[in-house]
Every structure is written in C-alpha cells, then in structure tokens.
Kinemage of the C-alpha trace (Angstrom):
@kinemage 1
@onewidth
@group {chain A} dominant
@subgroup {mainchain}
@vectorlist {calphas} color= white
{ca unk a 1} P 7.867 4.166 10.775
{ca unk a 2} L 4.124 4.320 10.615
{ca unk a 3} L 4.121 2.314 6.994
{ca unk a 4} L 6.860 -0.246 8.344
{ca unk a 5} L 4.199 -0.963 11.002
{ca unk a 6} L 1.579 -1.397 8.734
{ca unk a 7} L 3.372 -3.620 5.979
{ca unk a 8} L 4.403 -5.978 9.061
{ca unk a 9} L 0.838 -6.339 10.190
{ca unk a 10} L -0.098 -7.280 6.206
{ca unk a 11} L 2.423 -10.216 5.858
{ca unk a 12} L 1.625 -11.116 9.371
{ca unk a 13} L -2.040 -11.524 8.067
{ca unk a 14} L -0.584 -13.547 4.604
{ca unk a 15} L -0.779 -17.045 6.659
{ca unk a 16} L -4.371 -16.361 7.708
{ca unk a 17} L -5.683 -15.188 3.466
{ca unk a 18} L -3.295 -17.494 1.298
{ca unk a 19} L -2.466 -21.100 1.035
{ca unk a 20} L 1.004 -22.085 1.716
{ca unk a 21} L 1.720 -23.739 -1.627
{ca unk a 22} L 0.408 -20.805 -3.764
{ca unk a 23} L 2.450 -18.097 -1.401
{ca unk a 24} L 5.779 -20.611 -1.618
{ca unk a 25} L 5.860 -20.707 -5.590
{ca unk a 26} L 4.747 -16.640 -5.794
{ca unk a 27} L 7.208 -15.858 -3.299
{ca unk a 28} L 9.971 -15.583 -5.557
{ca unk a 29} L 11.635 -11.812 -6.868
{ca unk a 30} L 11.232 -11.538 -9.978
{ca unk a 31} L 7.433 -13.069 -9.060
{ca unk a 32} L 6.609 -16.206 -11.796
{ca unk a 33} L 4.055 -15.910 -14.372
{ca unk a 34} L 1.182 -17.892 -13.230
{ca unk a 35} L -0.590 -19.677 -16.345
{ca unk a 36} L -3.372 -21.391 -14.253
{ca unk a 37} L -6.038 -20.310 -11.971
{ca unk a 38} L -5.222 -21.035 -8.230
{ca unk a 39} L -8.261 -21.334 -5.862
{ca unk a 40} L -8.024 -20.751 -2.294
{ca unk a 41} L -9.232 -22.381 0.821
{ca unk a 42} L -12.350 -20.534 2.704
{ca unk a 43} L -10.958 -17.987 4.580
{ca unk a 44} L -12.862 -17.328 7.882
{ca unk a 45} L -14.976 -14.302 8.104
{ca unk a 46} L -13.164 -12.380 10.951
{ca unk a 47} L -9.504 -12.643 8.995
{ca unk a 48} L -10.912 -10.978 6.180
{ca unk a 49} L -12.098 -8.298 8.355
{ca unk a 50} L -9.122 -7.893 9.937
{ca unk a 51} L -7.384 -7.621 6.628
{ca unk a 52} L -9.929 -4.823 4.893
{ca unk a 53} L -8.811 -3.030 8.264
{ca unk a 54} L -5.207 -3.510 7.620
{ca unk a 55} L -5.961 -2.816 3.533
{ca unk a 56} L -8.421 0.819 4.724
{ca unk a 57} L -4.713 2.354 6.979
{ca unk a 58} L -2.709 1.384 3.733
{ca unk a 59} L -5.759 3.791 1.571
{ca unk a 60} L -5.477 6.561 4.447
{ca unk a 61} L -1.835 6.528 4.162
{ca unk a 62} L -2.294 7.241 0.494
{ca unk a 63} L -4.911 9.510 0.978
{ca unk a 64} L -2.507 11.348 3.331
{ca unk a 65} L 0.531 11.263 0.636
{ca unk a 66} L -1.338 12.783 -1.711
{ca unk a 67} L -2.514 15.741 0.214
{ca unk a 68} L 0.885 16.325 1.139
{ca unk a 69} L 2.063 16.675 -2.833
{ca unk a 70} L -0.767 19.097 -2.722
{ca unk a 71} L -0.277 21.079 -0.899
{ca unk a 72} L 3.614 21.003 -1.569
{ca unk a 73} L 2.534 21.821 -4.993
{ca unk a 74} L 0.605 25.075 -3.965
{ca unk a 75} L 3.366 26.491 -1.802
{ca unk a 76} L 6.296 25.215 -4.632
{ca unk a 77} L 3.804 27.966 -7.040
{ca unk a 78} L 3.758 30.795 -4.299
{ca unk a 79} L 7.507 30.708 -3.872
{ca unk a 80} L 8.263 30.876 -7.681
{ca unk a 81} L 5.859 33.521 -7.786
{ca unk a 82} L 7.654 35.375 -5.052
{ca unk a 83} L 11.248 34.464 -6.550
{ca unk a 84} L 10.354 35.377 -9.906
{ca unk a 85} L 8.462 38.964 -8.450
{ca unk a 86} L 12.065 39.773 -7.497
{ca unk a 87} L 13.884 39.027 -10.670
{ca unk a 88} L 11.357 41.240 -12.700
C-alpha cells in the first residue's frame, strides 16, 4: 500500500518535471526508441525538490527491501542448519 502511495505521488509530479509532448510520444508500452536528444523546459526549483523527496522514499523503500532479503537469508541458513542437524 505504502509503494502504491508513493508511485501515485511520482506521476502526480510528471506534469510539473516533463513537457507534455516528450511524455505523450514516451508514453507508449513497449516505450519508442528515441534517436534525438529532447530538451526540457526550466523546471522551477521547488518541483525538483519536491521530486528528490518523492525519488529519497522510493531509495528507503529499497533500502528497506533489501534488509528484509537479509535477514530472510540468515534465518533461511539457521533453519537448514536445524533441519539438516536432525537428519544426521
């Protein structure tokens, strides 16, 4: 729910960080090739912030993730340790 959250904030930030026209011939699945280089407008100061912000919960989620597998890693050992221990 928490990531759902997050990934609706990010596209509702796309209007603010892309130009229409760019983000209308991307938008596509499977995404075109682009063979040019695209330039776009200024984008004010306080809408990039608020986008690093947005960008720094996706990294924490990540960071989060990856603990998890961790630590889901160390207690996968201990219990084939322990299962193994009573096979031997």
């Amino acid at each position: 729910m928490h990531e759902a959250k997050i990934i609706e904030k990010f596209i509702n930030q796309i209007p603010y960080i892309s130009d229409f026209e760019l983000f209308l011939a991307q938008n596509h699945y499977p995404e075109p090739a682009t063979n040019e280089i695209h330039r776009v407008p200024k984008i004010n100061s306080s809408e990039i912030a608020k986008t690093k912000y947005i960008i720094s919960e996706v990294i924490f989620n990540n960071d989060i993730y990856l603990n998890d597998i961790d630590s889901m890693r160390v207690y996968a050992e201990k219990a084939i340790k322990i299962i193994k221990s009573q096979y031997n």
